[in-house]
N, C-alpha and C positions, 0 to 999 in steps of 0.2 A: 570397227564401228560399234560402238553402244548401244547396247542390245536389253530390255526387259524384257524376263519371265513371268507369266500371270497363270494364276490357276484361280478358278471356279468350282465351285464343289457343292453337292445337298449333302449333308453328312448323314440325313434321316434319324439325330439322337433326339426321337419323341420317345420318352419312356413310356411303357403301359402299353405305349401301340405298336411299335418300332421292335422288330424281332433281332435277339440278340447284341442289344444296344451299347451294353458295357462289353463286350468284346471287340466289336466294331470298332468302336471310338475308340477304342485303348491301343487298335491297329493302327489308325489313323493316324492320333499321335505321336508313331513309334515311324508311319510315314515320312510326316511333316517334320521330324527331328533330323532322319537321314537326310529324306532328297530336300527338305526345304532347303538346303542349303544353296542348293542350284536355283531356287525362287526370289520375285523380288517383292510379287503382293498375291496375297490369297483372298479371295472370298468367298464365305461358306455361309451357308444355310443351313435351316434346322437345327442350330446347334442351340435347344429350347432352355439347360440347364446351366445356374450358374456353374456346377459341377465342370462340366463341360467344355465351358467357357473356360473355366482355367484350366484347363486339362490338355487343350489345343492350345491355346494362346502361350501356356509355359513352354510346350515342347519346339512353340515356331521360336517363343525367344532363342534357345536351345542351338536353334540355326541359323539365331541371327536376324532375324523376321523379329524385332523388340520393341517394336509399335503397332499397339492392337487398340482396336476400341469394338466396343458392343454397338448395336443401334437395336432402341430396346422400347414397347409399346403394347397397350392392351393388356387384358388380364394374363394372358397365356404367354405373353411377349412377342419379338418379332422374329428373333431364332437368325439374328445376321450378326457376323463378325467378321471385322477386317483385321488380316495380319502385314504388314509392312516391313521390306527392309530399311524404308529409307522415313523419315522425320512427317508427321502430322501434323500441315499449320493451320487447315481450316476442317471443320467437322457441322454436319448438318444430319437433322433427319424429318422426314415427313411420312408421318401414318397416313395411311389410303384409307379414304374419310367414308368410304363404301364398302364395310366389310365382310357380310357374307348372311346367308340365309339366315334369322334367326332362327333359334329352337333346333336349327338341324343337326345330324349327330356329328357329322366331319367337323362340326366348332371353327369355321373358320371364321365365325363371327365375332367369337372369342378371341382371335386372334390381333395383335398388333402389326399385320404386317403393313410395311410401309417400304420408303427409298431412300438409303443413307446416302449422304456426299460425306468424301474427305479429299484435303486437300494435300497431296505428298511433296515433296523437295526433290529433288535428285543433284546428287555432287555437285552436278556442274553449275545448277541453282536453277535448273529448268521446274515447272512445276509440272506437275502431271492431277489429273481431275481423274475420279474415281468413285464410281456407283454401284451399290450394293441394291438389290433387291430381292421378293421373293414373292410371286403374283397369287391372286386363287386359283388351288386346284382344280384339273377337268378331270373329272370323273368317267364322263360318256363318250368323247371323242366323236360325235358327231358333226359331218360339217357337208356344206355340200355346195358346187363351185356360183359366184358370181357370172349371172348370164353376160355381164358389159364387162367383166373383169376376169376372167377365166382361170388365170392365173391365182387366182384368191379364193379361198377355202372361209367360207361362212360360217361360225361353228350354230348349231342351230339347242345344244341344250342350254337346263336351266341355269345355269353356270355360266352363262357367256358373258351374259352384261355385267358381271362382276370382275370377270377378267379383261373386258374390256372398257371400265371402268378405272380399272388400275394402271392400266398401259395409259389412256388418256390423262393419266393423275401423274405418272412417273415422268412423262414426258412433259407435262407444265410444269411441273419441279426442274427438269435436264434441261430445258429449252434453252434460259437464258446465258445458264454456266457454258453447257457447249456451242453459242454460237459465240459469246467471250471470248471462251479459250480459244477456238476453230482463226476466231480474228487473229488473234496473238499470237497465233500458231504452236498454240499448248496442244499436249497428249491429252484424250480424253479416251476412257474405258468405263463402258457400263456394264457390269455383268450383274450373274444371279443365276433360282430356276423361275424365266420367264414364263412354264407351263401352256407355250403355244409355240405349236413346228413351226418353222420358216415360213411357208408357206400359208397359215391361215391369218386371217381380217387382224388380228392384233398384232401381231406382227409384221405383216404391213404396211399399219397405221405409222408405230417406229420407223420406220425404215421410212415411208412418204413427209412422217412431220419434223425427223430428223436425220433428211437424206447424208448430213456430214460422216455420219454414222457407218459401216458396212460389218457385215457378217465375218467375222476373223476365221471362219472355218470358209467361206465361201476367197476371202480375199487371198487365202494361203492355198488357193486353188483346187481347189475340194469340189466336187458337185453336190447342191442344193440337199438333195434327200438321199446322196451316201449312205449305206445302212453303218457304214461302219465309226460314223458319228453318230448313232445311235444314240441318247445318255438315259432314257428311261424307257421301262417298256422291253426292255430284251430278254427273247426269250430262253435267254442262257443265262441271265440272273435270275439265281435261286430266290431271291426275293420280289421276283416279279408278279404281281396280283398277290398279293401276299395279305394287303390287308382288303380290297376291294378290289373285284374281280375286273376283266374288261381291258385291262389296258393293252395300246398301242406302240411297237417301236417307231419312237421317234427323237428328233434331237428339240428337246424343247430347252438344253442348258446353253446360254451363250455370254459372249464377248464381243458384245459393237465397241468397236473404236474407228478412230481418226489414223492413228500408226499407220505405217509401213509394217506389215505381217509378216515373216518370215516362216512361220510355221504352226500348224495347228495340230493337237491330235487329243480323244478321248483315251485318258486315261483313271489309275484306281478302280482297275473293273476288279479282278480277283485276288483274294489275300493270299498271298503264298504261303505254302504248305497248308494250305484248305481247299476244301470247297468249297467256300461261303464268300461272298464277293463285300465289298468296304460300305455298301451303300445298295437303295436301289435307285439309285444313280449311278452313271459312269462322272469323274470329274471332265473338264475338257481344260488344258493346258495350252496357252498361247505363247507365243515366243516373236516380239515384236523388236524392231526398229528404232532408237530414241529420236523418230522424225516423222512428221505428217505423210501421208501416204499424198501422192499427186493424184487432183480431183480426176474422175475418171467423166471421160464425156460419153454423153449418148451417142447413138449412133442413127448418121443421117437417116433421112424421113427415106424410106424405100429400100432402105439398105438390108442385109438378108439377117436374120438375125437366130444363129444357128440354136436350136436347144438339146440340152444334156440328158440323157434318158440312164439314169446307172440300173443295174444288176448285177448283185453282189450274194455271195454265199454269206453266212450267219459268220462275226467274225469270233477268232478264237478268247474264250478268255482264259489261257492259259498264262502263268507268270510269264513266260518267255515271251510271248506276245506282247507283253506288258511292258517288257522292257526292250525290245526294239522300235517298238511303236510301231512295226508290221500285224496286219493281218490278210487272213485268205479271201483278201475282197479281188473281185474281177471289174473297173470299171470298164463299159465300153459306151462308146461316147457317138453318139450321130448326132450329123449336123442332117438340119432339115431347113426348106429353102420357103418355109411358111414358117408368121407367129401366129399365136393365138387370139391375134386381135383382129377390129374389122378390117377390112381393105378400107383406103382413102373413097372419101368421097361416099361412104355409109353413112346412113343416121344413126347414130347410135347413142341418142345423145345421152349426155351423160345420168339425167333420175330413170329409172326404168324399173320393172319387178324383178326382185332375187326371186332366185329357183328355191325358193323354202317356203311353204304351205300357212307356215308362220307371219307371214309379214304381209300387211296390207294390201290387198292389189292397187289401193288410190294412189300410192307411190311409184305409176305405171309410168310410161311414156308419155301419156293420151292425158293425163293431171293437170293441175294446174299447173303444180311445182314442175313439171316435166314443161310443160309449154314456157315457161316464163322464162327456164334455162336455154332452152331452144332460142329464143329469142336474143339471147344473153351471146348466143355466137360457139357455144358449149358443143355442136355435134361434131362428128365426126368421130373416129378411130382414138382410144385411151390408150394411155402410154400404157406399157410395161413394167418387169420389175428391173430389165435395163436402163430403165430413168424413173427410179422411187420417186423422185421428189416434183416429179411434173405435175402442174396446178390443177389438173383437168384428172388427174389419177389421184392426187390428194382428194379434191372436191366428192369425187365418186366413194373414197375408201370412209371418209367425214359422215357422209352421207348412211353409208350402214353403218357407221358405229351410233350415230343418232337413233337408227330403229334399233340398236340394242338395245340403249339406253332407255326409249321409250318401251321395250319389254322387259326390262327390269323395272319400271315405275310401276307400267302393269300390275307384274306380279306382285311389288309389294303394296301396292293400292288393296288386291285382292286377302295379300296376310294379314292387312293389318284390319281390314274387315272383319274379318275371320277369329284375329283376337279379340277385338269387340266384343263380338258375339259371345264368343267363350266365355269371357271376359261377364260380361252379361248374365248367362247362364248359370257360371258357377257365384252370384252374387244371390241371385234368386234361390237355388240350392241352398246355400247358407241361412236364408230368411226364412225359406220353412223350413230347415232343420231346428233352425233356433226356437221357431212357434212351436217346435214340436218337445224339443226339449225343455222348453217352459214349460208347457202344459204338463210332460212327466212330472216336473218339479210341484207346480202347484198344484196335481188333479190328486186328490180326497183316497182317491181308490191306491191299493201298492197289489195291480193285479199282475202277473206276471209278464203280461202282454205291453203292460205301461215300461216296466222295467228296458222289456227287451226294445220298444219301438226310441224310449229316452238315448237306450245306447247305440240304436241305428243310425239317431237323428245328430247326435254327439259325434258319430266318426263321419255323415254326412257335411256335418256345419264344418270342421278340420278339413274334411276333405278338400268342400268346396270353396271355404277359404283361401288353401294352401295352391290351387289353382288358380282361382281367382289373380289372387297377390304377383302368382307366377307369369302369367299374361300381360302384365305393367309393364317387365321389364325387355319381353319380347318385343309388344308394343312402340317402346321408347325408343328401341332399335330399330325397328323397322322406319318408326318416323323418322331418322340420321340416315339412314341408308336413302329415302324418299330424296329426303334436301340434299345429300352428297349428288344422288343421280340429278337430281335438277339443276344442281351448281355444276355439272360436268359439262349436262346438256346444252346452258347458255355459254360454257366455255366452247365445244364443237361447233357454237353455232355461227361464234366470232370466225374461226380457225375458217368454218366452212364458207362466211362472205368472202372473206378474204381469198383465199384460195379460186372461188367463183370469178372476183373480178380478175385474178392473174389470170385466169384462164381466157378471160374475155377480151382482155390487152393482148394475149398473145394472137387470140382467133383473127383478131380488127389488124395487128401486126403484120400477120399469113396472108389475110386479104389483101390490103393495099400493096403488099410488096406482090403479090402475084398478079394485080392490076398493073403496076407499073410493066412486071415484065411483058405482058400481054399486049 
């Protein structure tokens, strides 16, 4: 059976910020030159430097991996590289047109990141689809559960609606290619560092608006929050909080595909003969099927639908570890003869208030938008993450990414006031330093008081200049960031009627058919 290798990787080469970055990478390399050989596509992150860029990409030739490209964007770039064993006949990329706080110091506004497509060959002439990305950073890991959705982790920092801005953005780039390919029964694989666990609101979204999709670490029978898929966040990497403190173990690095999965495992945790590990990231290693996975069906309405609870010791990162692909995890698995959702015949209909302090209560039940859905045929019990793609669980997941997005407008309605003002401020600063620096120049008197006030009013006028000027460009940004979230939000909104009326066709469906049996 014809089997591809895929590996995923952050390699963390940001110089300046990134500890130990030229020995790292020079590891990496010396990785990718041995076991690439066993590999058939890599995709990495962070790899910010042309340096670097050839530095990986010579060693995968090395293994035979001889088709690389960059996907490259923004001042600071996008930091993705694909390495391929097999021929590249189609190449795409799109920056995420909502890039990050201005002015802030993590610079991810500076950044180009975005979602590459390439299109690969294989022998046999099958083609395989393939998505590189690399979303914004969470810094705060704060999230707290959806009361209609329980299973969904709302993340509540300032950060949110830009990472889920980019899921919304990567997935209108993916949409068309993999319901294409999905038709034609082509391979599709989208990896990257997603920077959200399985488990919270953007990562859902994927999974509900391209249910074709599954988790390669969950399909290769894993349980969901395994600690031992871990890839950031462990607190046995030495470079864990390294540069900002805070962080959570969790697996925020993946590989959605369509494949038949064969095996999953987090690998590149420790460089042997150190202590120093390749990354603060783990990579994650897939090992797929060259064939569609058979769709998996939900499970009937009333059926028990057991959940996986793991508890696992911290796992080793020892080389040995490394190279059996074991660690000292203990799963133990109960089934439970409840889900987390209503019972039938609940209202629960689908707009309701999140449990976050943040978000309007008008988006209550009791609303208008709440009454109108009610109407619409919408109540009752929301699907699961054992049916992602159910219309009434799309609708609900649509639904808060919209209030994200409207507290990313928010916010930046509030910055860009703000630079205004500044903006403002240091313009008036400059006009009287300049009235004052006149006056030194023209006033009659050379008293020593003139002298020193001309050269206060001199480093004031630069000053507030050099601020001033500085504010334009924070400004400019913030207004692209205003119109990306607004073009996201008229895109959600399409996504979200639509979704509403499947939902309502199926409700009017349920009824009549349960009329008839009556």
């Amino acid at each position: 059976m014809a089997q591809l290798k895929l590996l995923t990787f952050n390699t963390w080469g940001l110089p300046m910020a990134s500890k130990d970055h030229p020995l790292r990478l020079g590891r990496q390399a010396e990785y990718f030159r041995n076991e690439g050989r066993e590999l058939d596509i890599v995709f990495l992150q962070e790899v910010w430097t042309p340096e670097y860029v050839r530095l990986l990409s010579d060693a995968g030739a090395e293994a035979g991996l001889t088709h690389s490209t960059t996907f490259d964007g923004g001042v600071f770039g996008a930091g993705l590289l694909l390495l391929s064993r097999h021929p590249i006949t189609d190449l795409a990329f799109r920056t995420y047109s909502v890039k990050g706080e201005p002015g802030a110091l993590e610079g991810e506004a500076m950044a180009g990141k975005g979602i590459g497509y390439a299109r690969v060959v294989l022998p046999t002439g099958a083609a395989v689809h393939l998505f590189n990305t690399h979303t914004h950073a969470n810094w705060v890991h704060s999230v707290v559960a959806d009361e209609q959705l329980p299973d969904v982790q709302v993340p509540t920092d300032s950060f949110a609606p830009f990472r889920t801005a980019h899921i919304l953005e990567a997935v209108a780039f993916m949409k068309p290619i993999v319901e294409a390919a999905a038709a034609a029964g082509e391979l599709v694989f989208a990896a990257g560092d997603w920077n959200v666990p399985y488990d919270n609101l953007e990562a859902c979204l994927l999974q509900s608006l391209l249910p074709v999709l599954k988790d390669s670490w969950q399909a290769a029978g894993r349980a969901p929050l395994d600690p031992e898929g871990n890839t950031c966040g462990c607190p046995t990497n030495v470079y864990t909080g390294s540069i900002i403190g805070g962080y959570v173990p969790e697996r925020i690095d993946f590989i959605w595909t369509n494949a038949r999965v064969l095996g999953c495992e987090a690998v590149l945790r420790r460089m042997p003969g150190t202590q120093l590990n390749y990354s603060d990231h783990h990579a994650v290693e897939v090992t797929a099927a060259c064939e569609v996975a058979a769709p998996s069906t939900p499970p009937a309405k009333g059926a028990k639908v057991p959940s996986v609870k793991a508890t696992a010791t911290v796992p080793s990162e020892s080389p040995s570890a490394e190279g059996s692909g074991k660690a000292a995890t203990q799963l133990h698995a109960d089934a439970t003869a409840s889900t987390p959702h209503a019972e039938p015949g609940t209202a629960s209909g689908l707009p309701g208030p999140v449990a976050e302090a943040r978000v309007s209560p008008a988006a209550s039940a009791g609303s208008k938008e709440g009454a109108g859905l009610g109407a619409a045929g919408l109540r009752g019990p929301l699907a699961g993450p054992e049916d992602p793609g159910h219309p009434a669980r799309r609708a609900r997941l649509l639904r808060l990414a919209r209030r994200q997005l409207q507290d990313g407008l928010a916010a930046a309605s509030a910055r860009l006031k703000t630079f205004k003002r500044r903006g403002w401020l240091s313009a008036a600063v400059s006009v009287v330093a300049l009235g004052v620096v006149y006056y030194g120049i023209m006033a009659s008197t050379d008293h020593w008081a003139k002298r020193l006030c001309a050269g206060v009013a001199a480093v004031g006028l630069v000053g507030g200049t050099s601020y001033g000027l500085y504010m334009v460009p924070l400004s400019c940004m913030d207004t692209a960031s205003r119109r990306g979230l607004e073009q996201l939000g008229r895109m959600a909104d399409v996504w979200l009627a639509v979704a509403e009326q499947e939902a309502a066709a199926a409700g009017g469906k349920k009824a009549a058919a349960a009329g008839k049996s009556a």
